[in-house]
C-alpha positions in Angstrom: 10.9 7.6 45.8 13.9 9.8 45.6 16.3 6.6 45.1 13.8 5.5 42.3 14.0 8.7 40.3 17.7 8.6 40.5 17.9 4.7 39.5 15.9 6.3 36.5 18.0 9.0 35.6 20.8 6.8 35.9 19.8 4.2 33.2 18.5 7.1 31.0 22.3 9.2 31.2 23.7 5.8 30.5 21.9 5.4 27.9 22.3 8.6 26.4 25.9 7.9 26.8 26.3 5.0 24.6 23.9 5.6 22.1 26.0 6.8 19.0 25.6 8.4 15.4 27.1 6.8 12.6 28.1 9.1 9.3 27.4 8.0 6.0 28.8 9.9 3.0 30.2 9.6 -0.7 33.8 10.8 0.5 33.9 8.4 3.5 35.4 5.2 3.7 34.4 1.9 5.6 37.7 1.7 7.9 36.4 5.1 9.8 34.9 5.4 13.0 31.6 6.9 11.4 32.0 10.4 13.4 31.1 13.3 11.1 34.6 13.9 10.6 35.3 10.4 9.3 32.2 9.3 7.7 31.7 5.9 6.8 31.1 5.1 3.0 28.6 2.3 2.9 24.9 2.2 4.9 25.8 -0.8 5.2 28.9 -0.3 7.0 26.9 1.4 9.1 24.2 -0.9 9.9 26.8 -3.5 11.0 28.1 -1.4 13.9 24.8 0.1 15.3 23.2 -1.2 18.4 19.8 -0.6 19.7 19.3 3.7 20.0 21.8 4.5 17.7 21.1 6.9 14.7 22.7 6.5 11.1 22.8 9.7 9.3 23.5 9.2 5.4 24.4 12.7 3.6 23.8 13.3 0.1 24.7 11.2 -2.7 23.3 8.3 -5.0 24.6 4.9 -3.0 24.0 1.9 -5.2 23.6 -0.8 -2.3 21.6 -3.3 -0.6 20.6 -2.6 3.4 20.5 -5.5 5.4 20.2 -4.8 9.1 21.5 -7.0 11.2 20.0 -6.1 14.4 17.0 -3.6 15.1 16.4 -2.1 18.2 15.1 -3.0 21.8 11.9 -0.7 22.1 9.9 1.9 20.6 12.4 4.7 22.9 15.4 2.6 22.0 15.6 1.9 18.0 17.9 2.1 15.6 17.0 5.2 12.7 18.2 5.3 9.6 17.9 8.9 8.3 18.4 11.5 5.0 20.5 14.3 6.4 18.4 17.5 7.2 17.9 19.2 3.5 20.2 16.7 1.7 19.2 14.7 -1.7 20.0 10.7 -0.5 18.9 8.2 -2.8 19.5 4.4 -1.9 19.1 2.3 -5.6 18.9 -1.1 -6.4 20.3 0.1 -9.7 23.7 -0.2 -11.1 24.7 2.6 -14.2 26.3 0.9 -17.2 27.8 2.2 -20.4 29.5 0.4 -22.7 26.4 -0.4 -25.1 27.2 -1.2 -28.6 24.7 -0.2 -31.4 23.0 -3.9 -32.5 20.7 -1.4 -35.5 19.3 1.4 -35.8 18.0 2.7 -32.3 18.5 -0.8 -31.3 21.6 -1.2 -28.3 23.3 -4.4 -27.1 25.0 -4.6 -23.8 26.6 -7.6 -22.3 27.2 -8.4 -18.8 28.6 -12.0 -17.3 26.8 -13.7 -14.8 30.1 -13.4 -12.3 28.8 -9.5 -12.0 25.6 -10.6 -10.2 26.8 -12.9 -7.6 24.1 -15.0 -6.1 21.2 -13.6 -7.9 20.7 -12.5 -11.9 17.3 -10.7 -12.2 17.7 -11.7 -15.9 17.8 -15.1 -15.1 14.9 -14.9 -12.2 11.6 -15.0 -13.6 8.8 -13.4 -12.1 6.4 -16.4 -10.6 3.8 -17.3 -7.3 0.9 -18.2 -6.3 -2.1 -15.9 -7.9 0.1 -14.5 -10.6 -0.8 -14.1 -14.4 2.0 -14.0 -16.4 -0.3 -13.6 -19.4 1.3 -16.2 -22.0 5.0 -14.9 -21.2 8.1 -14.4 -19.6 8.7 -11.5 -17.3 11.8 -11.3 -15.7 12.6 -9.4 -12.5 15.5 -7.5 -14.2 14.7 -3.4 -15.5 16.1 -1.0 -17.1 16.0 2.6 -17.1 16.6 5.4 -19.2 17.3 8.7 -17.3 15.5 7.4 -14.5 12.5 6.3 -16.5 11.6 2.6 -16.8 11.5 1.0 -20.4 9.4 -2.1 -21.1 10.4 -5.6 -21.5 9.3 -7.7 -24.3 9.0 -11.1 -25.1 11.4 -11.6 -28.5 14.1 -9.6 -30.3 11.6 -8.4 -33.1 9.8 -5.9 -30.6 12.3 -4.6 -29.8 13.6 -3.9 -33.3 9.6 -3.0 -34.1 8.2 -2.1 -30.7 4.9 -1.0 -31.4 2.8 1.3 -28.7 1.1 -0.8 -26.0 -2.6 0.4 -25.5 -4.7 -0.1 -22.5 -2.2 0.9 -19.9 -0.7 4.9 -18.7 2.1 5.6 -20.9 1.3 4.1 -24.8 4.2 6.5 -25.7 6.7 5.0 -23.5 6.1 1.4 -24.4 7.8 2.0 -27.5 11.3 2.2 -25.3 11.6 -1.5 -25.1 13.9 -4.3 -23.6 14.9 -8.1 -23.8 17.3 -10.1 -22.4 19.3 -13.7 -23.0 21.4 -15.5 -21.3 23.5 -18.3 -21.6 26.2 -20.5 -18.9 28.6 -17.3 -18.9 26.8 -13.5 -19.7 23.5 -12.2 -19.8 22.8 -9.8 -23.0 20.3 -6.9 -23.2 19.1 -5.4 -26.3 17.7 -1.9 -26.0 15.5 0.3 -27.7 16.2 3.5 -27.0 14.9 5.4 -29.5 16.8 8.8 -30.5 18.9 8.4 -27.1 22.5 7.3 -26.8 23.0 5.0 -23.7 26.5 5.6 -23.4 25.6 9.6 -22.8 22.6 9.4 -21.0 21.9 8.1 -17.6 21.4 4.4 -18.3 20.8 2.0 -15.4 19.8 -1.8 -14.5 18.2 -3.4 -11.8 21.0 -5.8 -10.2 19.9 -6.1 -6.4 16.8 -7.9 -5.5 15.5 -5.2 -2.9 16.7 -1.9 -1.2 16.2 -1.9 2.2 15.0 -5.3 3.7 16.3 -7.8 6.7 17.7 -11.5 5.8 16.4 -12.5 9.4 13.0 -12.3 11.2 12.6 -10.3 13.5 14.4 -7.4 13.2 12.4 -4.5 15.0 12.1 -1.4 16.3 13.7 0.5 12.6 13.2 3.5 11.7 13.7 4.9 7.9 13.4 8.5 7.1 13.6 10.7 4.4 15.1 8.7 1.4 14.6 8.4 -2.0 14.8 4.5 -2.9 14.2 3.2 -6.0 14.6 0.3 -9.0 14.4 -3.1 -6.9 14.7 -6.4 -8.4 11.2 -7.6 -6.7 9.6 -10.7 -7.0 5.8 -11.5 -6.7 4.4 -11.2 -3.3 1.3 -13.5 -2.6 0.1 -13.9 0.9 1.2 -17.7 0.7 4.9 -16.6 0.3 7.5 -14.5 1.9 6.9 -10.9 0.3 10.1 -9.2 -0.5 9.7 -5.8 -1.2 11.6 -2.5 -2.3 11.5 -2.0 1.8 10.6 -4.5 3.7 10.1 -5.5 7.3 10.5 -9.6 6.9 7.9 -10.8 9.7 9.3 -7.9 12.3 7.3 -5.4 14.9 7.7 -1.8 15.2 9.1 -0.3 11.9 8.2 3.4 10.9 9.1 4.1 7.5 8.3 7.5 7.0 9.2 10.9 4.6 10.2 8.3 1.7 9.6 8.8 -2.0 9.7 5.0 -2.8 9.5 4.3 -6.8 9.9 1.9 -9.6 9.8 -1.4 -7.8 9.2 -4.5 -10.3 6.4 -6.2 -8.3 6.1 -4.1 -4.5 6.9 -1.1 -2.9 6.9 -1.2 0.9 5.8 -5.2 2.2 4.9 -6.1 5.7 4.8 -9.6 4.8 5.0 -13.2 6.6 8.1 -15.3 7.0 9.5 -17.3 4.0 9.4 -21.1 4.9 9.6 -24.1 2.2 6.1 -24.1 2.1 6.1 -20.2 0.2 3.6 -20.6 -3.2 2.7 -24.4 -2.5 -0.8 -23.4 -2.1 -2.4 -23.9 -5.2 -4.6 -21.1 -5.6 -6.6 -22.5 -3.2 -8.0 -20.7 0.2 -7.3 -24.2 2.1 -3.8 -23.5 1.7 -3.9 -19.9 2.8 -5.7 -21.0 5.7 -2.6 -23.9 6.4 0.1 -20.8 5.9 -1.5 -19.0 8.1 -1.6 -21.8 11.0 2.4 -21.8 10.3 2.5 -18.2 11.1 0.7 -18.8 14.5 3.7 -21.3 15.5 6.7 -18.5 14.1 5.1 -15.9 17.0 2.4 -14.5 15.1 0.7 -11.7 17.7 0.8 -8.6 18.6 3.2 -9.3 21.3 6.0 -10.3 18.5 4.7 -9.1 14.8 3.5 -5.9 13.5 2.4 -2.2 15.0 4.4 -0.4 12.3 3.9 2.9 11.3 4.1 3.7 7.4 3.2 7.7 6.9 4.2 10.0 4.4 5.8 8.6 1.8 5.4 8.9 -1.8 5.0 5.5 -3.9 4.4 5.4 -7.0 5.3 3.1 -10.5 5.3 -0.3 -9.2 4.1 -3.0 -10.7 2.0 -5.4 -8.2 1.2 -3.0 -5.0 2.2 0.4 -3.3 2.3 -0.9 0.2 1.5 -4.9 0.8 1.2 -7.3 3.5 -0.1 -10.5 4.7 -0.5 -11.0 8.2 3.0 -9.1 9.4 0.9 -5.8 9.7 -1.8 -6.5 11.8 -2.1 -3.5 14.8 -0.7 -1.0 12.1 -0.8 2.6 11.1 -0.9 3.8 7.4 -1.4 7.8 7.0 -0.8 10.1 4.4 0.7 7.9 2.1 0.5 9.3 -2.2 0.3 6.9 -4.0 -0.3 6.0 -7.7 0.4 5.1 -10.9 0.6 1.0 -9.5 0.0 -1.7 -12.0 1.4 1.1 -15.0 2.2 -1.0 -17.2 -0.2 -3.9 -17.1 2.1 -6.6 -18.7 1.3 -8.9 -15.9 -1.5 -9.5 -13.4 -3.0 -11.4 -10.9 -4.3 -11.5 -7.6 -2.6 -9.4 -4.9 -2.9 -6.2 -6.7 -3.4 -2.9 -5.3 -2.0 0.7 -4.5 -2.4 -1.0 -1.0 -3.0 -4.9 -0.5 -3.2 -6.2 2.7 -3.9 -9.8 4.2 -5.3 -9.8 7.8 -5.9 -6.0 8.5 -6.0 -6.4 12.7 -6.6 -3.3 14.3 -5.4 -1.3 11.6 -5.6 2.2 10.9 -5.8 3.3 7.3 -6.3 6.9 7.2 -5.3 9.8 5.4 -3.9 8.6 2.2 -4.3 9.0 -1.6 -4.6 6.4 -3.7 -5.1 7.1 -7.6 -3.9 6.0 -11.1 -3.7 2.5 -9.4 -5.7 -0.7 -10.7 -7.3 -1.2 -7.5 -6.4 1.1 -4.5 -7.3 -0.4 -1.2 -7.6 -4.4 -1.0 -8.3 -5.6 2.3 -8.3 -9.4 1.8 -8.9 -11.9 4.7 -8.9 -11.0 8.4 -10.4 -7.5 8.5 -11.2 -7.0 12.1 -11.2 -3.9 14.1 -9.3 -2.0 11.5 -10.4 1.8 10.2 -10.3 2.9 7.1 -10.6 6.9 7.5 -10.1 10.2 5.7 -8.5 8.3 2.8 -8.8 10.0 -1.2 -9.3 7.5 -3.8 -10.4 8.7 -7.6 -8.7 7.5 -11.2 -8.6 3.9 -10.3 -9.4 0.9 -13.1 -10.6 -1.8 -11.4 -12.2 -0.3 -7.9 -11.7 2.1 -5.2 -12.2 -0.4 -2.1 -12.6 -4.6 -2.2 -13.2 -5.8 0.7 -13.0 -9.8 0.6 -13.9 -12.8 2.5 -14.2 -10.3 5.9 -16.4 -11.2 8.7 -15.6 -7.7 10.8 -16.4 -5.6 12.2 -14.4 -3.3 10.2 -15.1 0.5 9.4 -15.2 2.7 6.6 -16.1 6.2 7.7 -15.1 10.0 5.5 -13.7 8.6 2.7 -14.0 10.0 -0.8 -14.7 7.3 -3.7 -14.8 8.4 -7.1 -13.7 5.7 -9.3 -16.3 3.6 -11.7 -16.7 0.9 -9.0 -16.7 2.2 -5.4 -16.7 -0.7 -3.6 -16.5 -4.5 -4.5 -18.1 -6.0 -1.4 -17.3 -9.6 -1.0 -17.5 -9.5 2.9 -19.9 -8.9 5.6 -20.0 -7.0 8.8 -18.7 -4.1 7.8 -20.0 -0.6 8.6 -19.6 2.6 5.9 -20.5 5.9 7.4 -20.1 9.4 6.3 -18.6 8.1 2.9 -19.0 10.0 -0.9 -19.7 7.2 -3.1 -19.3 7.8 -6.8 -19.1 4.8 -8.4 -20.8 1.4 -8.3 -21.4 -0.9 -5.8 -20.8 -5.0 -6.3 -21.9 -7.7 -3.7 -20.9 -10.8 -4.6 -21.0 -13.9 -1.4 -18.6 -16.3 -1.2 -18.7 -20.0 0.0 -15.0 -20.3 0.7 -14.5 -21.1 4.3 -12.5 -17.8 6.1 -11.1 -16.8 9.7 -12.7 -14.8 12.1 -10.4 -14.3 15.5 -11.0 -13.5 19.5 -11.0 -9.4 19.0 -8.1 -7.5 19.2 -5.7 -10.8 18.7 -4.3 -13.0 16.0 -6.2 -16.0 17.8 -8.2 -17.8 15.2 -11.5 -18.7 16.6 -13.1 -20.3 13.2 -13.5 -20.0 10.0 -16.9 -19.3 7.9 -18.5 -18.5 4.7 -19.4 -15.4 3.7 -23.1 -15.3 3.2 -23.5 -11.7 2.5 -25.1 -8.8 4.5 -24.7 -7.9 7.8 -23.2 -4.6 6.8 -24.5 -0.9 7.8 -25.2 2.2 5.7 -25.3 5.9 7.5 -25.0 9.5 6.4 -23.4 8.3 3.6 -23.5 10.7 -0.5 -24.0 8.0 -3.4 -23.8 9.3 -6.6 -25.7 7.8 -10.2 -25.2 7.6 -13.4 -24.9 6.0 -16.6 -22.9 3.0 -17.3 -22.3 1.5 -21.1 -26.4 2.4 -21.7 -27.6 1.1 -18.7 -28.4 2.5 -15.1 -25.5 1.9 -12.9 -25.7 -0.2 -9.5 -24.6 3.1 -7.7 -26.4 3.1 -4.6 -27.6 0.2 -2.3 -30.3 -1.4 -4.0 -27.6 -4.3 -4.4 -28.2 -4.9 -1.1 -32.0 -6.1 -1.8 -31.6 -9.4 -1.0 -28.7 -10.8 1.7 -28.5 -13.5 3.6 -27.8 -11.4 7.1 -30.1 -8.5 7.6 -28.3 -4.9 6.6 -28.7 -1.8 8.8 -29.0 1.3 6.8 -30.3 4.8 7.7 -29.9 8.8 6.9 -28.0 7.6 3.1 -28.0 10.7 0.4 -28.9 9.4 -3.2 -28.3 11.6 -5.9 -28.8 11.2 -9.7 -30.8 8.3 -9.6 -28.3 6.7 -6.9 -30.6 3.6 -6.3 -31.5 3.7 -3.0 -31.9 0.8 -0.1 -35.5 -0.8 -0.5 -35.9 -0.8 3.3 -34.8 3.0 4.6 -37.0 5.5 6.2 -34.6 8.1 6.8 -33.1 8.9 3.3 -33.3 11.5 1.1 -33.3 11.2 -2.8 -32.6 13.9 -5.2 -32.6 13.4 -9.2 -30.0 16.2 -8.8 -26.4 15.5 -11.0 -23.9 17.1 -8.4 -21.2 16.8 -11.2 -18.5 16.1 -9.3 -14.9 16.2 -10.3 -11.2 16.4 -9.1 -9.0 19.5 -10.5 -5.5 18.5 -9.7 -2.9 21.4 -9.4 0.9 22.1 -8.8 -0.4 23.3 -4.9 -3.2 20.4 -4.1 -6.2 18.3 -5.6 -9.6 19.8 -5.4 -13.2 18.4 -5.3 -15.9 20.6 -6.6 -19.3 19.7 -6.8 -22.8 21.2 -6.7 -24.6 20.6 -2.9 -28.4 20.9 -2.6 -29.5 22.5 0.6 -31.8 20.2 1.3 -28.4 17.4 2.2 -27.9 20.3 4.5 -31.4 20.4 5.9 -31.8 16.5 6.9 -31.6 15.0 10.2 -29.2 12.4 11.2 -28.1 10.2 13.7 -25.0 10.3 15.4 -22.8 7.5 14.9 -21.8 5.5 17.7 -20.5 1.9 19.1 -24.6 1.7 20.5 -25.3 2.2 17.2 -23.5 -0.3 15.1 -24.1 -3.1 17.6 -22.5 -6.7 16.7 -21.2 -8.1 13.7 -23.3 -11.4 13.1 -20.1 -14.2 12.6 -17.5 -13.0 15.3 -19.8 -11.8 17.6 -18.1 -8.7 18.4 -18.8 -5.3 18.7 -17.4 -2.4 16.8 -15.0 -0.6 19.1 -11.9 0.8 19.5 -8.8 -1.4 20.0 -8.8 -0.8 24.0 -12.5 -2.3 24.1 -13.9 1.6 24.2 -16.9 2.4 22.3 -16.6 5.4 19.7 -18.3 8.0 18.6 -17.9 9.6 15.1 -17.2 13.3 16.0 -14.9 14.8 13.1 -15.2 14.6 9.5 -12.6 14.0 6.6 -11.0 16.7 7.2 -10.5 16.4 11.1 -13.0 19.2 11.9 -15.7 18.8 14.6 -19.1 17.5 13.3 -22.6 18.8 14.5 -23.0 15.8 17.1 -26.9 16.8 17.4 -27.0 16.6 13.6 -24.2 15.4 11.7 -24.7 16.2 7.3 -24.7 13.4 5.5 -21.1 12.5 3.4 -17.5 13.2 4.8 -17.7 16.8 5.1 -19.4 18.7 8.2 -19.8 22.0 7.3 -21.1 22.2 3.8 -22.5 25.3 1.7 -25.3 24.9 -0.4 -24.1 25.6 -4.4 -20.7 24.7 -5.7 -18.4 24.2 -3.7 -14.4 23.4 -4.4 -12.2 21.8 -1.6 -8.8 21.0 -1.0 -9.0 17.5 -0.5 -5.2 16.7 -1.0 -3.1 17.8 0.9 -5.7 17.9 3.5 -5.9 22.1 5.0 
């Protein structure tokens, strides 16, 4: 034993002996050692020396480059971090600042750039394109510009930007009027600029010129930490499932990234992506689901499992003003945590659409954990599309959002929604089955649509595709949850579950709250309805987002069931229980904020101990 513990501390000290820490900062140059005396000056510089436990610091300063790692580290114990210095402003861009703009008329600025300056790729030259995209009628290119940080809008001809008129129907009318558009010929690419009152050549004016900020040219590249930036203005392309998703930060069909303490912003198309491999086959599918299904037999000969892809950890970052999604991902972040993630303001400017568009988007949600996050100001905030199996979706805020809270589509489960707060007009678009909501606050309406395209369904707690189905509809549960009525365009809403009237698979549904003529399941004994408006609504403030709403006593006074694995029982397609991802049963025993529940009588919604009246919690950042 005592020559075991000292082979241990052996490789440990050695170890610890040649793991390093590389200096990044503005007064360094790329020929030094990287000490802290004699700092490199590139990340990149950086990234090319480090091995597997070493730890690249990167003091404060704006460094206009594109991170490619070379290599990523051996283990969870022995990665490579990239880190912000302790209390220091870092901010990585994809940006390049430019003066030099000559007045074209008016508030109207030309600046003119040749092609030689972009090397291999010209975001004014790369139009935004892929499977499931929209373009609606026009050109987008992947190219931006900013004005003192904020992004102006591009436009389709010279006159609007001469006579840019305010763009209704998206977050900033106003701020359409600062407008863009570009040409190009063989030799320079010229951008016109409307930048109203401002002078570009004394302001902050900057361009998108790199194509991403932080993302791997090779597969494979694991075990990376990133910490504490600020990142921002990517070049991005659109990032369907069927194609390799390039994003802002990306992990490029890797395992074991965390990517955490990040403010992550202005992104043309996606934020953070744990996407798939690119292959020649990337948005060949045609729209169809027949050629989602073939991409993903391509991923299952590139390594796809958990023994090779996924179990990153994205927590704590803030994302906002991107274009397609927050976070995204198709089938690189099965086993995955995301936690405490704000984000909002996606889809801001609604020029473009499509599929594939969320606050977070992900393909083939395996054992995920979703927890803890904010979602708001987006179209749609969570989109799990695909593959949902075994994943959680817990303790997550989502209010202020256009098209729906939650979609869950063409999912055989189980999958679980439990202490969540919905608040948007649509709550949930259900397009799946076998799911199981519990403990939820349901605002908005409800939408079940079935679907006879043919989807996957896997051996549990794997990527191993065991066949694929329709989804007939049903099959889902309903417990302790707090829905919520109304009044929508003159007409009752479908707030509530009466939806869920007829289904092909049988629904389970007991112990369900409906309030202001929520309507409620057709088939529940257990349930309690109120005519009672509770008159809920989110106060946002410089210290934390509050929910107030009115509580009767009598939510207080029912008697529930606890919610268990015994409970839930099997999903009807997979055959599968709902369980953890070690093959445990479960037991719901704390509430959205974390607290311990009455077991013998858990209150119906996501919070345990209520108080009869108004009430006002601090629902962001959670107490």
């Amino acid at each position: 034993m005592k020559q075991i513990l000292t082979f241990c501390f052996a490789i440990l000290f050695t170890f610890s002996l040649s793991a390093k820490e590389y200096h990044v900062a503005k007064n360094g140059n790329d020929k030094n050692s990287g000490s802290d005396i004699a700092p490199l000056l590139t990340i990149q510089a950086a990234a090319d020396k480090a091995q597997p436990g070493d730890i690249i610091t990167v003091h404060k300063g704006i460094y206009r480059e594109r991170i490619n790692p070379p290599r990523g580290g051996n283990s969870d114990s022995e990665r490579i971090t990239y880190r912000a210095a302790e209390s220091e402003k870092v901010e990585i861009k994809g940006s390049e600042r430019f003066k030099g703009w000559n007045k074209h008329t008016g508030t109207v600025w030309k600046l003119t750039i040749p092609n030689s300056f972009f090397g291999d790729y010209n975001p004014y030259k790369d139009i935004i394109h892929g499977d499931w995209f929209n373009d609606k009628g026009r050109i987008h290119h992947t190219g931006d510009v900013y004005l003192n940080g904020k992004s102006l809008w591009e436009v389709e001809n010279l006159e609007k930007v001469l006579n840019p008129v305010a763009v209704e129907g998206n977050f900033d009318p106003e701020g359409s009027t600062y407008t863009w558009y570009c040409e190009s010929d063989d030799e320079n690419v010229s951008i016109y600029a409307n930048f109203q009152e401002a002078d570009p050549n004394r302001e902050t004016v900057e361009i998108n010129v790199r194509k991403t900020c932080f993302y791997p040219e090779k597969n494979n590249i694991n075990y990376i930490t990133i910490r504490g930036f600020i990142l921002r203005h990517a070049a991005t392309q659109w990032a369907p499932p069927t194609s390799e998703q390039i994003g802002l930060i990306g992990t490029n069909w890797s395992k074991g990234w965390i990517i955490e303490n990040n403010i992550i912003s202005d992104s043309r198309c996606s934020g953070i992506t744990l996407g798939k491999h690119g292959d020649e086959y990337d948005n060949t599918s045609e729209d169809s689901a027949e050629g989602y299904v073939e991409t993903i037999h391509r991923a299952e000969k590139r390594g796809w499992s958990k023994k090779n892809i996924g179990s990153h950890i994205i927590r704590n970052n803030k994302i906002y003003n991107c274009e397609q999604t927050g976070i995204c991902g198709s089938m690189g972040g099965v086993f995955s945590t995301i936690e405490n993630n704000d984000i909002f303001n996606i889809w801001f400017k609604r020029q473009f659409t499509g599929a594939e568009m969320g606050g977070i988007k992900i393909h083939a949600a395996m054992d995920m954990i979703i927890k803890n996050n904010r979602l708001h100001n987006c179209g749609r905030g969570l989109w799990l599309d695909w593959m949902a199996q075994g994943t959680r979706v817990s303790g997550n805020l989502l209010y202020d959002n256009t098209t729906d809270d939650l979609f869950v589509e063409v999912n055989h489960g189980p999958f679980f929604i439990e202490n969540n707060i919905l608040l948007s007009p649509m709550s949930i678009r259900d397009w799946s089955e076998g799911g199981a909501y519990v403990h939820n606050l349901i605002a908005g309406n409800i939408e079940l649509w079935p679907q006879t395209r043919e989807t996957p369904y896997h051996k549990p707690h794997t990527t191993k595709m065991m066949g694929l189905a329709q989804t007939l509809g049903g099959d889902n549960r309903y417990y302790n949850n707090i829905f919520v009525g109304g009044i929508e365009k003159g007409h009752r809403s479908k707030s509530g579950l009466g939806i869920y009237e007829k289904t092909h698979f049988p629904m389970f549904v007991n112990g369900n709250v409906y309030l202001n003529n929520a309507i409620p399941f057709f088939d529940e004994k257990d349930k309690l309805e109120l005519e009672t408006n509770p008159n809920i609504r989110i106060v946002e403030k410089d210290y934390g987002v509050y929910l107030i709403m009115n509580v009767d006593e009598k939510i207080i006074d029912m008697n529930n069931n606890i919610i268990t694995s015994e409970l839930l029982g099997k999903v009807v397609v997979p055959d599968v229980p709902f369980e953890n991802p070690d093959e445990t049963p479960f037991t719901i025993e704390s509430d959205y904020f974390g607290k311990k529940i009455n077991v013998q009588n858990p209150v119906a919604g996501p919070v345990a101990n209520l108080n009869s009246g108004e009430i006002s919690l601090k629902v962001w950042p959670k107490q």
